[in-house]
C-alpha positions as CSV (number, residue, x, y, z in Angstrom):
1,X,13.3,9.3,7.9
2,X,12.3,10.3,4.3
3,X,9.5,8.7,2.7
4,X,9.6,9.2,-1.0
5,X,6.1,9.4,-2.6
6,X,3.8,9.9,-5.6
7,X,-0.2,10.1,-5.3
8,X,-2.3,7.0,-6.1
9,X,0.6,4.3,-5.8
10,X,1.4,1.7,-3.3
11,X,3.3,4.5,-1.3
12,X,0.6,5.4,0.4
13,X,0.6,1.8,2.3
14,X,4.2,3.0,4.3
15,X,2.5,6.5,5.0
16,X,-0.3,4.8,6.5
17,X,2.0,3.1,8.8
18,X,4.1,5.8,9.9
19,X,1.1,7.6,10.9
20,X,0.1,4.3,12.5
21,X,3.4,4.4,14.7
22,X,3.5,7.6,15.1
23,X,7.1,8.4,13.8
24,X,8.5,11.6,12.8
25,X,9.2,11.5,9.2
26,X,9.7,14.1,6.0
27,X,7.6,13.7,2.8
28,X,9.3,14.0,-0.8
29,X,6.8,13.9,-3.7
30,X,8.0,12.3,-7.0
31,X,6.8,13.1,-10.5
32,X,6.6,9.3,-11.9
33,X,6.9,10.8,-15.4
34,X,10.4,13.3,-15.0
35,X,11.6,11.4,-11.9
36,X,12.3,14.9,-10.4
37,X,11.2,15.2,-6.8
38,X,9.4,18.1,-4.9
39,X,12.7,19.3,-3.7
40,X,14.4,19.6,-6.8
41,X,16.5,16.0,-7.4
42,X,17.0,13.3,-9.6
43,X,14.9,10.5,-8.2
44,X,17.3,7.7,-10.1
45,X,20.1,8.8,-8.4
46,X,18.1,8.2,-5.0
47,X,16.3,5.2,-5.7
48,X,18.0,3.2,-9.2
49,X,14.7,1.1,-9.7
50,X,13.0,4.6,-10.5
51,X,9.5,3.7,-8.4
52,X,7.8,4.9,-5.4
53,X,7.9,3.9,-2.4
54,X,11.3,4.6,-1.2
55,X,12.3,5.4,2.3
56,X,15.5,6.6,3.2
57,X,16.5,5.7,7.0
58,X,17.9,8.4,9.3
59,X,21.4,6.2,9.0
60,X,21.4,7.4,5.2
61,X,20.5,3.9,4.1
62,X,17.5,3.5,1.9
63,X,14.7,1.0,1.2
64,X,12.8,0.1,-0.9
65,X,9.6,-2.6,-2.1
66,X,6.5,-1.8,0.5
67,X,6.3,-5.3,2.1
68,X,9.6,-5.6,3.2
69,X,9.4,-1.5,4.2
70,X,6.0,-1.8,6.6
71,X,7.6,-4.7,8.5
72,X,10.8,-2.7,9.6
73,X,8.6,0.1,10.4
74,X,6.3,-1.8,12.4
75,X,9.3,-3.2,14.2
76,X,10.8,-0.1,15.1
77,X,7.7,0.3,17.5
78,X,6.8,-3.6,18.0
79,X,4.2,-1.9,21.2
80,X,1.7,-0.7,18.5
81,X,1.1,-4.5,16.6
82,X,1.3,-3.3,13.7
83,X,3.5,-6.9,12.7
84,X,3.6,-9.9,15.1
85,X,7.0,-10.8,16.1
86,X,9.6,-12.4,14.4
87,X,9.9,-15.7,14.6
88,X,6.1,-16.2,15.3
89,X,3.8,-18.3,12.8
90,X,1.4,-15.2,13.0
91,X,4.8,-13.4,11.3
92,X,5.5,-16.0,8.8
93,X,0.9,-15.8,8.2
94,X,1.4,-11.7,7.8
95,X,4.2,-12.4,5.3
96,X,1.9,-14.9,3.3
97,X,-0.9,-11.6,3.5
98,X,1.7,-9.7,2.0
99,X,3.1,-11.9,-0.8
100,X,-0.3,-12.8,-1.7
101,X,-1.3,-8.9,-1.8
102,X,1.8,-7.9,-3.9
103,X,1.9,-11.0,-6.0
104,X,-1.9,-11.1,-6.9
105,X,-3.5,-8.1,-6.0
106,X,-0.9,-5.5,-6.9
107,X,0.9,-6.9,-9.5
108,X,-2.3,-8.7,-10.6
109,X,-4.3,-4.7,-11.5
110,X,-1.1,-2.7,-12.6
111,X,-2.0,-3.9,-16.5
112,X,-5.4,-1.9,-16.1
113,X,-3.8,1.1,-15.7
114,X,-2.6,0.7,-19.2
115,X,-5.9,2.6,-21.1
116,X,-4.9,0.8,-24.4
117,X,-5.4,-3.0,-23.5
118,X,-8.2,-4.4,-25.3
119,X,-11.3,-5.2,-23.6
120,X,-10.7,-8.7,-23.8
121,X,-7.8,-8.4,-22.4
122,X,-8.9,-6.5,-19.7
123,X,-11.4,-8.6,-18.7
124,X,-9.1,-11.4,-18.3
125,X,-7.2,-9.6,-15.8
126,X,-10.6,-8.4,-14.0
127,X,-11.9,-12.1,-14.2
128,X,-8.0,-13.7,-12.4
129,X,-8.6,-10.4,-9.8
130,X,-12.2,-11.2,-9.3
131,X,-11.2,-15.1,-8.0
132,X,-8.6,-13.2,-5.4
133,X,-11.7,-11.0,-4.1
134,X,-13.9,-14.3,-3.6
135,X,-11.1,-15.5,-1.5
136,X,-10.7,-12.4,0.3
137,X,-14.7,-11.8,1.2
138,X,-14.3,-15.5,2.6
139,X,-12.3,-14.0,4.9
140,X,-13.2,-11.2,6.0
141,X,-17.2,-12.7,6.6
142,X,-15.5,-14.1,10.0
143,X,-13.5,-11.0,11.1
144,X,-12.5,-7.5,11.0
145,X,-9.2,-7.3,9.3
146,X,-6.7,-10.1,7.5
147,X,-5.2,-11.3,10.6
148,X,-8.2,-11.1,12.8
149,X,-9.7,-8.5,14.9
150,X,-6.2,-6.5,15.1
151,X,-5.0,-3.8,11.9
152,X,-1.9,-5.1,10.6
153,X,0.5,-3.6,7.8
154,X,-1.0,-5.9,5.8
155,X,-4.3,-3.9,5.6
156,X,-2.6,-1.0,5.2
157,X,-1.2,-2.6,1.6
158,X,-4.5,-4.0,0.8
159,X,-6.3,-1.0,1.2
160,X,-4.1,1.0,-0.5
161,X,-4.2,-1.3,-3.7
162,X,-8.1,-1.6,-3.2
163,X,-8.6,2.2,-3.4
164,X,-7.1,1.8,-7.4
165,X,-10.4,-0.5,-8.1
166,X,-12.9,2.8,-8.9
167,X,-10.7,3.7,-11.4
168,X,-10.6,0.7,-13.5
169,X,-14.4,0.2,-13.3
170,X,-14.5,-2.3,-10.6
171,X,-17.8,-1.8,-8.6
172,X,-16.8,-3.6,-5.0
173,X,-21.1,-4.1,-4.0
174,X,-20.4,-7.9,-4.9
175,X,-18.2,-7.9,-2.2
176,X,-19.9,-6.7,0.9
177,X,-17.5,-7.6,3.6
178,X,-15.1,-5.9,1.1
179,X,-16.6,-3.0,0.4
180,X,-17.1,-3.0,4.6
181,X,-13.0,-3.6,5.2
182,X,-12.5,-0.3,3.1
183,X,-14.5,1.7,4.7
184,X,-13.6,0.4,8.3
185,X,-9.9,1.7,7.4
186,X,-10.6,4.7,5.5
187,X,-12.1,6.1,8.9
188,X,-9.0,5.2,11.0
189,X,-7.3,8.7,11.7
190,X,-4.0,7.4,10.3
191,X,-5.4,7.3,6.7
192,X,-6.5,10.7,6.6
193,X,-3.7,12.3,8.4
194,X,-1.4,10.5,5.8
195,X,-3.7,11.8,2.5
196,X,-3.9,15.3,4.5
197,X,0.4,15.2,4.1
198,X,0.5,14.6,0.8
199,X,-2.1,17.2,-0.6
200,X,0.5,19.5,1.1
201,X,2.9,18.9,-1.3
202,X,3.1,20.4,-4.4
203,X,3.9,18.2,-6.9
204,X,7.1,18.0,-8.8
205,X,8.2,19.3,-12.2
């Protein structure tokens, strides 16, 4: 497998989990600007959508969109419990994590990295964000992940699109069991195995 990449996105959610699993896989690093990749390519004609993460299977097929990507990866190795099975409620509960996550967390901060919206603006967005986090300390107050006392690929998304915060001047302290979550995953080996990879890479023209 291939996992196509670019520093500070949600790619780093899939490269958490393939270090999770354990699975031998190549890095590519993309240049989000020139859409040229560490190894010399086009990215569009790899991945039309032109974004990060793509992952392109050993079969030559490729995927794409990171909630859909983490749950075949998890299922290639269904041992680790990474996802609970198909068919389960506990699935269908992990898929609600991940819709929500996409849907209001992710999609929610991606206008604050635009440096030019008014501050009005941005607080608007903060303040719709800011409701999600209340939601999400409730949470996490009664347990150690978003599905309970197990890491899922839905923390793996999460903390990936949590780690954006610092740099649109969100302080986390309001949040303790927040700010705890982070820093419960940022110590798993998987996270810094995965950040080690990608400093490895030079990046792309």
């Amino acid at each position: 497998m291939k996992l196509y990449f670019a520093p500070d996105t949600c790619s780093f959610s899939p490269h958490i989990v393939l270090q999770e699993l354990g699975l031998p896989y190549d890095l590519v690093r993309v240049n989000n600007r020139s859409k040229r990749t560490s190894e010399g390519d086009d990215f569009l004609t790899i991945n039309p959508k032109g974004y990060v993460a793509a992952l392109l299977l050993d079969s030559g097929e490729l995927l794409t969109e990171g909630p859909a990507m983490v749950q075949y990866l998890a299922d290639l190795r269904p041992e680790t419990r990474l996802a609970p099975a198909n068919g389960t409620l506990a699935r269908v509960r992990l898929q609600e994590w991940l819709n929500f996550i996409t849907g209001e967390i992710h999609s929610g901060s991606a206008p604050l990295f635009n440096k030019g919206l008014p501050d009005a603006v941005q607080m608007m967005f903060k303040a719709r964000l800011f409701k999600r986090f209340d939601l999400i300390q409730t949470e996490l107050e009664g347990q150690r992940f978003l599905m309970g006392d197990a890491f899922t690929v839905a923390d793996a998304y999460l903390f990936t699109v949590l780690g954006w915060m610092p740099g649109f001047s969100i302080e986390l302290d309001r949040w303790p069991a927040i700010k705890a979550y982070i820093a419960r995953i940022a110590s798993r080996p998987s996270v810094a195995s995965a950040q080690a990879r990608e400093v490895e890479i030079p990046p792309a023209e």
